[in-house]
GULOKE-675884 format. One record per residue (C-alpha): residue in three letters; x, y, z. Coordinates in Angstrom, 2 decimals, always signed. Layout:
<recs>
REC | resn | u | v | w
REC | ALA | X | Y | Z $
...
</recs>
This chain:
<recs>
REC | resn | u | v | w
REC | UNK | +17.29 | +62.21 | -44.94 $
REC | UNK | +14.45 | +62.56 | -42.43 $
REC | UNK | +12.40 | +61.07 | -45.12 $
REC | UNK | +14.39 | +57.92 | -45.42 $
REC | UNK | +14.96 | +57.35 | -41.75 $
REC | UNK | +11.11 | +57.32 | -41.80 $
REC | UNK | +10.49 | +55.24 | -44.53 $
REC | UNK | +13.67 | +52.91 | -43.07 $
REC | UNK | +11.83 | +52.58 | -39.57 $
REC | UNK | +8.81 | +51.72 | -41.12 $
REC | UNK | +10.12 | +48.74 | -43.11 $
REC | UNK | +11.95 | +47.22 | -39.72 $
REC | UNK | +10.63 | +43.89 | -38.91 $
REC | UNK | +10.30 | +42.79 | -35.71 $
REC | UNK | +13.14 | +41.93 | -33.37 $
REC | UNK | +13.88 | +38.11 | -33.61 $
REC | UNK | +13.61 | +35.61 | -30.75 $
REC | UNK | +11.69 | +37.68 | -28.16 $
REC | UNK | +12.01 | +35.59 | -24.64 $
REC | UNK | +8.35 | +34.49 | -23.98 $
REC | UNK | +7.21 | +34.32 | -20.31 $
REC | UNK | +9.82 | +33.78 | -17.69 $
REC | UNK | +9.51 | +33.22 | -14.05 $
REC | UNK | +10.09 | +36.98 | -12.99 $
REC | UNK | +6.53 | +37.89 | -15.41 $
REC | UNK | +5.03 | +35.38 | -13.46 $
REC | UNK | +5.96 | +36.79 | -9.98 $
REC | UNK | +5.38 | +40.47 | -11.06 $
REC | UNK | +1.80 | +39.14 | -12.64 $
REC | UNK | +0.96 | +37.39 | -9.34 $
REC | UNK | +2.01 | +40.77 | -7.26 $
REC | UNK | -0.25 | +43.03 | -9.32 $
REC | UNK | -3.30 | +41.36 | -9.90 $
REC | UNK | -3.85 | +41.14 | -5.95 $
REC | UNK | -2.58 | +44.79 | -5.95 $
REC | UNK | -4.92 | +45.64 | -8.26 $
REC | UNK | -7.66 | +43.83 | -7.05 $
REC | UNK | -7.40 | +45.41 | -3.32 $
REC | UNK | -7.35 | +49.14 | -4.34 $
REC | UNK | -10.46 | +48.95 | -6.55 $
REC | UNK | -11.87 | +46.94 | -3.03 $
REC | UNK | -9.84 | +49.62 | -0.34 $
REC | UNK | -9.80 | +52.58 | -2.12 $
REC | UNK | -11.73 | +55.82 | -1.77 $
REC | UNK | -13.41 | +58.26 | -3.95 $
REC | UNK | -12.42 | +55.51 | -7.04 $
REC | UNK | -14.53 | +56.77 | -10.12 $
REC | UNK | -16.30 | +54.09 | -12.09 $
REC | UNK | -14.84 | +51.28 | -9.11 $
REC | UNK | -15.83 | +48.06 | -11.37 $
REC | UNK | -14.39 | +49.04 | -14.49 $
REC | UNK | -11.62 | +50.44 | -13.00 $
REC | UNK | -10.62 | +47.41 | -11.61 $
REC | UNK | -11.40 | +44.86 | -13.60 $
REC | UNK | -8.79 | +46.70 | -16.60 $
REC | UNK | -6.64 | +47.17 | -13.89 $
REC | UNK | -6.40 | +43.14 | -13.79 $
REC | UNK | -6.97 | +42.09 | -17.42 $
REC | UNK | -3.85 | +45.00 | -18.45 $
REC | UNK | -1.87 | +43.24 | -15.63 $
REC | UNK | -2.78 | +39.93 | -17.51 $
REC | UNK | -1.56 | +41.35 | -20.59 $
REC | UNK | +1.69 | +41.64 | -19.62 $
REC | UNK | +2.75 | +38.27 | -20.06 $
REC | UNK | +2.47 | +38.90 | -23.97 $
REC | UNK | +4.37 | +41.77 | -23.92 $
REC | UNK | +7.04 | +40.74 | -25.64 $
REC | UNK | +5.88 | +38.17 | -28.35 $
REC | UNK | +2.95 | +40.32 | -28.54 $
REC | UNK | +4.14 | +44.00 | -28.26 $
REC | UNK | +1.74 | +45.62 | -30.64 $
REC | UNK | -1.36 | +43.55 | -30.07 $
REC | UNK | -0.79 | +44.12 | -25.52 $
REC | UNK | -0.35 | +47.84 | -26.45 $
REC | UNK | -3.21 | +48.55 | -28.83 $
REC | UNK | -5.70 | +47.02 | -26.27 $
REC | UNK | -4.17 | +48.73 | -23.23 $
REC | UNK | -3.78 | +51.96 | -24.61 $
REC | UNK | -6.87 | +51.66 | -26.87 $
REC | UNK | -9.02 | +50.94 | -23.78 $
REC | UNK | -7.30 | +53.97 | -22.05 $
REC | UNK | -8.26 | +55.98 | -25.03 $
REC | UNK | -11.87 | +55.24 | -24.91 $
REC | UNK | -11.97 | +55.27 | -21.13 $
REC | UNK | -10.25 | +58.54 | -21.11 $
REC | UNK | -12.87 | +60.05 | -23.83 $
REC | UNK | -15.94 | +58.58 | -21.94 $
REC | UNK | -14.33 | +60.18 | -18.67 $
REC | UNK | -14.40 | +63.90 | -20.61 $
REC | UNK | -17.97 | +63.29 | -21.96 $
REC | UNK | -19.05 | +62.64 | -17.98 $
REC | UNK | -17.21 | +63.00 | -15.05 $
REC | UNK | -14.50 | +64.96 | -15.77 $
REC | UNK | -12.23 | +62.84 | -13.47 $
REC | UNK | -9.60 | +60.55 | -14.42 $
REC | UNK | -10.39 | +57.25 | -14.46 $
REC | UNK | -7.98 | +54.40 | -13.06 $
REC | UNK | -6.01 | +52.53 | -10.44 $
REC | UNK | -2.77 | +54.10 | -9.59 $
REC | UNK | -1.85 | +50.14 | -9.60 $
REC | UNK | -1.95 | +50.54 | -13.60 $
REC | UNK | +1.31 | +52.94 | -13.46 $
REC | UNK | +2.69 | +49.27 | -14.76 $
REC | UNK | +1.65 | +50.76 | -18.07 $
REC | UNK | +5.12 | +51.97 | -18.41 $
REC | UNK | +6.77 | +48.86 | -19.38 $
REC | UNK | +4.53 | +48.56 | -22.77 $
REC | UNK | +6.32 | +51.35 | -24.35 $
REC | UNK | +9.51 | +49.61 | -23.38 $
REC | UNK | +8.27 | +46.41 | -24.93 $
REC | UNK | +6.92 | +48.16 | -28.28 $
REC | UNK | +10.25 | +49.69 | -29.22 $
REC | UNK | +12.31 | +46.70 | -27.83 $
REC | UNK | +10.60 | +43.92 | -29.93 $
REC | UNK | +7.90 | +45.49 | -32.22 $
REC | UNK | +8.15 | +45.48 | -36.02 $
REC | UNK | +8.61 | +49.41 | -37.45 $
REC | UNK | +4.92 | +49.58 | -38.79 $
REC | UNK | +3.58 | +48.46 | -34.75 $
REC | UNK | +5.64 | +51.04 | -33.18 $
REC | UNK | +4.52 | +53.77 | -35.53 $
REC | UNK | +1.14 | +53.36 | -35.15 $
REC | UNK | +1.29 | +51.97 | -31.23 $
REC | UNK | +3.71 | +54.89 | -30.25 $
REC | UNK | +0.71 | +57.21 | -31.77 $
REC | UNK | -1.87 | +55.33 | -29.28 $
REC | UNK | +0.45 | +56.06 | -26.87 $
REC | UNK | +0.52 | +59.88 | -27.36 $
REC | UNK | -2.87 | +60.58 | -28.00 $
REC | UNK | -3.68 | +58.67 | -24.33 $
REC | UNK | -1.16 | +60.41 | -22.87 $
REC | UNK | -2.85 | +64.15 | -24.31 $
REC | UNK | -6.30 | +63.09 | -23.59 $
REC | UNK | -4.78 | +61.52 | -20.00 $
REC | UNK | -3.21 | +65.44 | -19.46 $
REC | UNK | -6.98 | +66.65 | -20.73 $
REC | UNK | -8.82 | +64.71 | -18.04 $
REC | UNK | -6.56 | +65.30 | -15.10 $
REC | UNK | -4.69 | +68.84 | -15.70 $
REC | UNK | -2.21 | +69.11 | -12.78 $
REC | UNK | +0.46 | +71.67 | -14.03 $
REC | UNK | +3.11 | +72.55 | -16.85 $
REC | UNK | +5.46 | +70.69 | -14.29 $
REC | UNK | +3.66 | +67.76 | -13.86 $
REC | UNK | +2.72 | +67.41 | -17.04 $
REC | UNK | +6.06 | +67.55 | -18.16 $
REC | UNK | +7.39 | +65.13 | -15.74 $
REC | UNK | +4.58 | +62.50 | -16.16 $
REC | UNK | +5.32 | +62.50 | -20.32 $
REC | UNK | +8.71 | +61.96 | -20.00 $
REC | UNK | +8.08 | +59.07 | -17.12 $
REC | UNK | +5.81 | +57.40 | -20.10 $
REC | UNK | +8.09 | +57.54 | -22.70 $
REC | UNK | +11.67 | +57.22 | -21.47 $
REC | UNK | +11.04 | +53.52 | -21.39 $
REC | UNK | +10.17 | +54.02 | -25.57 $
REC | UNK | +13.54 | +55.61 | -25.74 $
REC | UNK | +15.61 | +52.87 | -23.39 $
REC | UNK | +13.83 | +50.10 | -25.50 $
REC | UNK | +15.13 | +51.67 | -28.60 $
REC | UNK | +18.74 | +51.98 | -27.05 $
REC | UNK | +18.88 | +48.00 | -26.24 $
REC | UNK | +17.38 | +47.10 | -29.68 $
REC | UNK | +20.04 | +49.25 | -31.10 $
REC | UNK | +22.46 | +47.65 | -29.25 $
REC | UNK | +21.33 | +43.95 | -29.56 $
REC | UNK | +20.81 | +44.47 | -33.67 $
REC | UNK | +24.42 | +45.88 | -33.25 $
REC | UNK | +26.16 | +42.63 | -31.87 $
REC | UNK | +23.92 | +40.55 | -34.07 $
REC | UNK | +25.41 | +42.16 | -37.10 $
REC | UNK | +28.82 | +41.65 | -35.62 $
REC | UNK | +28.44 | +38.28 | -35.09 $
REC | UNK | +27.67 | +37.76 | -38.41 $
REC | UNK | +30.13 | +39.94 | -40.03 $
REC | UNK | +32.19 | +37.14 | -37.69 $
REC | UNK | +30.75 | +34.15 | -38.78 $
REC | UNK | +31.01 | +35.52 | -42.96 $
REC | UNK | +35.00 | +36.14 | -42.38 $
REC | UNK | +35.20 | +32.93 | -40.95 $
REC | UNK | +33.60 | +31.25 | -43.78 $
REC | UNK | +35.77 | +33.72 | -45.94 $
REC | UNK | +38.57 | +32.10 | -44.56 $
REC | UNK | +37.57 | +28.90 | -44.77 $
REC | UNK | +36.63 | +28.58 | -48.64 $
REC | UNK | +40.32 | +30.55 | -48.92 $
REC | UNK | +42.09 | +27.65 | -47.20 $
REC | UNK | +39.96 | +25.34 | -49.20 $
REC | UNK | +40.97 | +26.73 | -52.30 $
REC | UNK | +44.42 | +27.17 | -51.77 $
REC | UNK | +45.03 | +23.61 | -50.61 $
REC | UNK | +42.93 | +22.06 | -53.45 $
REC | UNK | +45.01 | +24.68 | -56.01 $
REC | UNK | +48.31 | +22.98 | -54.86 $
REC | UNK | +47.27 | +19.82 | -55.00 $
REC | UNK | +45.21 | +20.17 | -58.54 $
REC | UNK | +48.76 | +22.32 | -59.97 $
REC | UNK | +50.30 | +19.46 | -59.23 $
REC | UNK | +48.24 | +17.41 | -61.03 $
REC | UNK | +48.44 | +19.35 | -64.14 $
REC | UNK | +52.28 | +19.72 | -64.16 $
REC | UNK | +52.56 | +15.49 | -64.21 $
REC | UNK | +49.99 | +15.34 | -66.90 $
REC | UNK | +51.90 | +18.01 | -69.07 $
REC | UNK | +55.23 | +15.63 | -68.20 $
REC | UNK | +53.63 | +12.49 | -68.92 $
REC | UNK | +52.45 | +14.07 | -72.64 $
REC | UNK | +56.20 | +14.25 | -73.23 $
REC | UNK | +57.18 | +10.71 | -71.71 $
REC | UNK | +54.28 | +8.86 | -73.00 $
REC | UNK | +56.06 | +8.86 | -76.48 $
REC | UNK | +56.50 | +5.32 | -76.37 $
REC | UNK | +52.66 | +4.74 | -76.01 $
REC | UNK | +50.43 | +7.16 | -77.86 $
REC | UNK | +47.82 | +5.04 | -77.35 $
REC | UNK | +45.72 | +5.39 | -74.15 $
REC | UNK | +48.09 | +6.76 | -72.42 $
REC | UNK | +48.34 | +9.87 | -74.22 $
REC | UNK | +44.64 | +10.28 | -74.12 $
REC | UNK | +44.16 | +9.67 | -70.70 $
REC | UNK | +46.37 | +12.46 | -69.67 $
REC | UNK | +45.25 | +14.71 | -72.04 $
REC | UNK | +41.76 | +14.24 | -69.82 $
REC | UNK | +43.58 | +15.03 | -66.87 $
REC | UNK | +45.20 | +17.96 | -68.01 $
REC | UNK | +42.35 | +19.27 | -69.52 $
REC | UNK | +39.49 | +18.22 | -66.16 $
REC | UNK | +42.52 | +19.79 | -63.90 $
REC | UNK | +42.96 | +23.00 | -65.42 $
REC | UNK | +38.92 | +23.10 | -65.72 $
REC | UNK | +39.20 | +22.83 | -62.00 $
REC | UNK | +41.52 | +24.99 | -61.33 $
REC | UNK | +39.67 | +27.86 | -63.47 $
REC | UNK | +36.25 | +27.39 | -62.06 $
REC | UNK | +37.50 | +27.35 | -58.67 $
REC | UNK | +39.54 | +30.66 | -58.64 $
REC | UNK | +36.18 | +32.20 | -60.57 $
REC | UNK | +34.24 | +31.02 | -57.55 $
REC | UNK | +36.56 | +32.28 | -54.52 $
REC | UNK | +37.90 | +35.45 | -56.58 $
REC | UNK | +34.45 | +37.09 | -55.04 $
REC | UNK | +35.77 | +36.01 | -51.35 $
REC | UNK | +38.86 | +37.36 | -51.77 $
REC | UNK | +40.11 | +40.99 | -50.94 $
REC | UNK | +43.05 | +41.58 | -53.96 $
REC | UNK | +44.88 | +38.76 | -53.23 $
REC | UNK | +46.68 | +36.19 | -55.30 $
REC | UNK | +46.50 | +32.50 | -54.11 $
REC | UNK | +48.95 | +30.92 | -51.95 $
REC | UNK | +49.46 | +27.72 | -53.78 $
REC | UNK | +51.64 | +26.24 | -50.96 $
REC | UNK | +49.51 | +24.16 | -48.42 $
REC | UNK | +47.61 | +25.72 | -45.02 $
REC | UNK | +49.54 | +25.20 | -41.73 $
REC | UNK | +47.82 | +22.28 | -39.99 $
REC | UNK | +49.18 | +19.48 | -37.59 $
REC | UNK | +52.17 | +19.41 | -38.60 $
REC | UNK | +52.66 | +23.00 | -37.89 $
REC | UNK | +51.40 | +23.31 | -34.13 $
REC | UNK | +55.13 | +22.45 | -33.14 $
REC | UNK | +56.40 | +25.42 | -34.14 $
REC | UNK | +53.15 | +27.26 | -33.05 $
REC | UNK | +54.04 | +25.75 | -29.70 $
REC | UNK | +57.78 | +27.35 | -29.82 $
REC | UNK | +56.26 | +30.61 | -31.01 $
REC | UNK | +54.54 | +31.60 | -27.90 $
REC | UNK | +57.63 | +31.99 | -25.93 $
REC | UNK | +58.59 | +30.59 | -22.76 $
REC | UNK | +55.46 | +32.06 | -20.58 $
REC | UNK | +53.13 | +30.58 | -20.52 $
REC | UNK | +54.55 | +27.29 | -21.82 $
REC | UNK | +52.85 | +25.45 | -24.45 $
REC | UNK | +52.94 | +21.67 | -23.96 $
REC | UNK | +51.59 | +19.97 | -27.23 $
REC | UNK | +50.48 | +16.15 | -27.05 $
REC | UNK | +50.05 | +14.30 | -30.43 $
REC | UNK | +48.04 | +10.97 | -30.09 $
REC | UNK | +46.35 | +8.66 | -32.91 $
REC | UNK | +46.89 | +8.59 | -36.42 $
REC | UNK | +47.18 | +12.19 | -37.64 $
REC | UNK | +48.08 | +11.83 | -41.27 $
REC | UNK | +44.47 | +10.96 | -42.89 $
REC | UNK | +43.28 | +14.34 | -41.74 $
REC | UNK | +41.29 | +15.91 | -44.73 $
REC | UNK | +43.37 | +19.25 | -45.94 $
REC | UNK | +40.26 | +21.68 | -44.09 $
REC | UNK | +40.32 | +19.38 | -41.11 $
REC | UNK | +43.96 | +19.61 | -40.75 $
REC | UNK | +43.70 | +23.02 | -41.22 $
REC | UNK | +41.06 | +23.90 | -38.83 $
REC | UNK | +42.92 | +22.22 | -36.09 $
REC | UNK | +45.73 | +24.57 | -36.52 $
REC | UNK | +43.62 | +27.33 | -36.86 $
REC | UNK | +41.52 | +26.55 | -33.86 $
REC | UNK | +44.66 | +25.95 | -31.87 $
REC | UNK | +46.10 | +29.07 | -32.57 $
REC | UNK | +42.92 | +30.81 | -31.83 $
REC | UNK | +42.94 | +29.36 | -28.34 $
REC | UNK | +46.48 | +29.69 | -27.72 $
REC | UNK | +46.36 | +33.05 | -28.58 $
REC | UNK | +43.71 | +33.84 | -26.16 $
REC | UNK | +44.86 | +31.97 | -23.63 $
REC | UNK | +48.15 | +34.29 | -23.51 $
REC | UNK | +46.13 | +37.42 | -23.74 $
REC | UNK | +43.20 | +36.63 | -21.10 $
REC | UNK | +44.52 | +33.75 | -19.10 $
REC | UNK | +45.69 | +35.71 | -15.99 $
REC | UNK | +48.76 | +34.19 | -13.84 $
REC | UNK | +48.53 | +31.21 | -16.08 $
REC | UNK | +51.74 | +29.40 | -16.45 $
REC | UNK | +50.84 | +26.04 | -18.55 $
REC | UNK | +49.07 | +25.36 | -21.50 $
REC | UNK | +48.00 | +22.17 | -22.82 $
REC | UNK | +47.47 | +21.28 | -26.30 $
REC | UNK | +45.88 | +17.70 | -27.32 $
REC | UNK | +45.26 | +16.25 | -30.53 $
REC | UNK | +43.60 | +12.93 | -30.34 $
REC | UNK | +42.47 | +11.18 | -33.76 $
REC | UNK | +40.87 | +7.47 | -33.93 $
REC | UNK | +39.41 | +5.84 | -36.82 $
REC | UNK | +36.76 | +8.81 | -37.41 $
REC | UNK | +37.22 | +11.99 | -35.20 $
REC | UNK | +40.06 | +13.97 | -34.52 $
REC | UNK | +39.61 | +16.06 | -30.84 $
REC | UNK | +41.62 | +19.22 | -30.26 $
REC | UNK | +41.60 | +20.14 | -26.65 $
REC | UNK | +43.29 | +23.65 | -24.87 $
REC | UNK | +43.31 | +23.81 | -21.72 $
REC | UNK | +45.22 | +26.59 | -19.34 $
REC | UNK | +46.27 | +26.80 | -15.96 $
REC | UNK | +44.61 | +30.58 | -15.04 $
REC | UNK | +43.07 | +32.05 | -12.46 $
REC | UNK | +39.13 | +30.89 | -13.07 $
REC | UNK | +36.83 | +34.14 | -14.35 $
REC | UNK | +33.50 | +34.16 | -14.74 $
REC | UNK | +32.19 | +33.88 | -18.62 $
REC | UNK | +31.59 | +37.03 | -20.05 $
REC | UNK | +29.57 | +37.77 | -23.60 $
REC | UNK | +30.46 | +35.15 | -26.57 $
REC | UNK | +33.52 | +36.87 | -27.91 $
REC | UNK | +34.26 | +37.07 | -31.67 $
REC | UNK | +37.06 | +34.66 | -31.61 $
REC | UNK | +34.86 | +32.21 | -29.84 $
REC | UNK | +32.28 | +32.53 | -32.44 $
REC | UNK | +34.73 | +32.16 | -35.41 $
REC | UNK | +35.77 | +29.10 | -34.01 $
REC | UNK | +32.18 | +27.80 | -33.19 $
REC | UNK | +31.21 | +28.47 | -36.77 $
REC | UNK | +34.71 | +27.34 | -38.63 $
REC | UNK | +33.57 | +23.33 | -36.45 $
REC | UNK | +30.23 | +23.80 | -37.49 $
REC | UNK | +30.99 | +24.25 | -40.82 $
REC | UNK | +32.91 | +20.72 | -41.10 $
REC | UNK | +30.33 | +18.85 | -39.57 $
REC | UNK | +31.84 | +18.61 | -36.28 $
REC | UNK | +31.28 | +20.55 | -32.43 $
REC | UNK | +32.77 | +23.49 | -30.09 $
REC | UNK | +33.02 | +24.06 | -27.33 $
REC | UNK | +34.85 | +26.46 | -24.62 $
REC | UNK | +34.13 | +27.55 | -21.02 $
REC | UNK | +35.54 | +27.76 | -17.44 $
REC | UNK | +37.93 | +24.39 | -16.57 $
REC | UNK | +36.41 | +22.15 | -13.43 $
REC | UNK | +39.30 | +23.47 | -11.28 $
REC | UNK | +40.88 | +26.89 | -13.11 $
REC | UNK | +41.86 | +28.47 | -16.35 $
REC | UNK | +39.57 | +28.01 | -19.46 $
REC | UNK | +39.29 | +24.84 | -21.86 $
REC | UNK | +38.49 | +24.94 | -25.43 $
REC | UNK | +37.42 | +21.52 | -27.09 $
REC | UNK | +36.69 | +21.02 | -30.78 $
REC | UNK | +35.74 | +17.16 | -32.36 $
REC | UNK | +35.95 | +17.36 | -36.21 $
REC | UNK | +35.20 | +14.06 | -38.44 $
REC | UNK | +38.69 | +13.13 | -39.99 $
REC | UNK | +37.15 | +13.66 | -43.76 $
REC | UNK | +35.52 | +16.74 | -43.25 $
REC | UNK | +32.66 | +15.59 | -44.34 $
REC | UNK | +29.79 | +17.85 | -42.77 $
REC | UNK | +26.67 | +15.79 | -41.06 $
</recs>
């Protein structure tokens, strides 16, 4: 087991998206390097003052890469460290260094947080062996010793916790995002099964009227019969993977039509006030169904989160190429929290049509939800 959580570490790659420098590396950047700078000038009894200071500001430097460039910042910190440290044994005996450098800590941070598993196995062993030859040079006690190795790597071990954490909500996201999809191609199928059943039950009837012309007639529904239960087949072969034991619903999705008795459903607080404008009934079958859908979704939070709300206002507004959805509550305002599952099933069931999403804090109080969809479904 230990083996495989080895060889499993190893093969990590590196975190995606690191942030590259922000203002606050800037500021803590500008602080040090003056820092740095006056203590090599200031301070006394410094061993080896030049060198001393001039790493002191080229590590500071480095910290701006510490993030898109974990392994590469901690190889040449704690490499030069290394060799200082060694040439400090082989002379004077004293440890060499600005007490400014104690920044040093964040790179072990950085290397778990963002490094691939190959850099922090081989960076987390640069780390050690500067950290034994650092306790060589400048022996000040089991206690201190102690205390200063756990200082160095508790930031390794934090770093490891919030890359955990982060790789944790990634995958949950995107367990989100593959039910959603699930869903979708579900919906899909079941409203093109209907629709396609249908099509083969008239061609089977017209075989039996079409007597009277067994000309083209007959042939042409014998096509139709024969593309629609093609159809049919290769369809159900294709979702059957998507599908957890379940039979098709052959009846059509709720969609427009249905938000109504959505509306009723809710009961009579908060009240759902639904407003139908534009031509509604040239909605593609996944459009139509992804407004209901996307309704619900936002209806159904609203009740849950919405706190004191009393009012909630559906919209549907179609013109000749987008239909807009558009829920808006009457709550007290909150602050936005972390993207919430629902919000990303939503995001990705719009994106997935071609169209947009969007949800967030109203300009007065309570939370809106808007979604534009093109009418054919047709993604862009």
């Amino acid at each position: 087991m230990l083996k495989n959580a080895v060889r499993s570490l190893w093969a990590e790659p590196r975190a995606p998206h690191p942030p590259r420098r922000v203002w606050r590396d800037w500021v803590l950047v500008g602080l040090l390097i003056p820092t740095a700078i006056l203590e090599g000038i200031f301070r006394d009894q410094l061993v080896w003052r030049p060198v001393a200071t001039l790493l002191g500001v080229v590590f500071a430097l480095g910290l701006l890469w510490r993030r898109t460039h974990p392994f590469a910042v901690v190889a040449g910190t704690f490499g030069s460290l290394i060799v200082l440290d060694v040439a400090s044994l082989l002379t004077v005996h004293e440890p060499v260094g600005l007490t400014t450098m104690i920044f040093v800590v964040l790179l072990p941070f950085a290397l778990w947080r963002w490094g691939s598993g190959r850099e922090i196995g081989i960076g987390t062993v640069l780390i050690l062996v500067t950290l034994a030859l650092g306790l060589t040079v400048d022996n000040t006690g089991l206690v201190d010793s102690v205390l200063g190795s756990m200082f160095l790597l508790f930031p390794a071990t934090l770093g490891a916790a919030v890359r955990y954490r982060a790789s944790s909500r990634v995958r949950e996201l995107d367990q989100v995002r593959l039910r959603e999809r699930e869903q979708l191609a579900r919906e899909l199928h079941d409203t093109v099964a209907h629709h396609v059943s249908a099509i083969a039950i008239r061609a089977q009837a017209g075989r039996v009227v079409a007597v009277a012309d067994p000309g083209a007639a007959v042939d042409a529904l014998v096509v139709i019969e024969a593309e629609a239960s093609r159809t049919l087949a290769e369809m159900r072969i294709m979702v059957a993977g998507l599908r957890a034991d379940e039979s098709a619903a052959l009846g059509p999705q709720p969609g427009v039509a249905d938000l109504e008795r959505l509306a009723r459903s809710t009961g009579p607080r908060p009240r759902v006030e639904l407003e139908l404008l534009g031509d509604l009934d040239d909605l593609g079958p996944s459009v139509d169904a992804a407004v209901y859908r996307i309704a619900q979704e936002s209806i159904t939070n609203a009740v849950r989160h919405a706190r004191d709300a009393t009012r909630i206002d559906v919209r549907v507004a179609a013109d000749a190429d987008f239909v807009r959805l558009t829920v808006r509550d009457d709550g007290e305002a909150g602050s936005a929290g972390p993207v919430g599952y629902g919000l990303v099933g939503m995001t990705e069931r719009a994106t997935l049509l071609g169209g947009s999403f969007e949800a967030g804090p109203g300009p007065d109080k309570g939370w809106t939800v808007e979604a534009v969809l093109p009418k054919s479904g047709a993604a862009g």
